[in-house]
Steps between C-alpha positions, in 0.01 A plus 500: 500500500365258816790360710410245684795339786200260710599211689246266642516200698272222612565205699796343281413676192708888427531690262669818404373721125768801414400619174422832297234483267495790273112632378327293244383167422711230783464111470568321798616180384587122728402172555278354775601599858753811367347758694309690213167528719719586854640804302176611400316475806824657650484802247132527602513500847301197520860328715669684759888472402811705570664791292365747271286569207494811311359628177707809339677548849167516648473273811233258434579305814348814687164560291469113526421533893270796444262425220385186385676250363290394227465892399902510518576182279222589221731836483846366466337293235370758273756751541720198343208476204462829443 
């Protein structure tokens, strides 16, 4: 299961994702301007935000800062494909 509680902000713009996604196929779903890319490139590392991230109690927010963060989003992906 990833649990994601990320909050980002940006001039007047915040947001704040609390959410677990259990493995398999996810749809992220909204209309223009929803937040659907922030939350990805939050989940990927691609944003700095606050609070945590973590795949089956593993802490991604952790491996994030160490490895890459291309490397680390391609692997949350397919361990929800696979």
């Amino acid at each position: 299961m990833l649990k994601i509680d990320l909050s980002y902000s940006w001039g007047v713009f915040s947001a704040h994702y609390s959410v677990n996604i259990v493995t398999g196929l996810t749809t992220l779903l909204g209309g223009s301007g929803e937040g659907k890319s922030t939350l990805l490139q939050l989940i990927g590392g691609f944003l700095e935000g606050e609070g945590g991230l973590s795949f089956d109690g593993d802490n991604l927010q952790k491996k994030r800062l160490m490895s890459g963060r291309s490397r680390l989003f391609f692997k949350v992906i397919t361990c929800f494909l696979n």
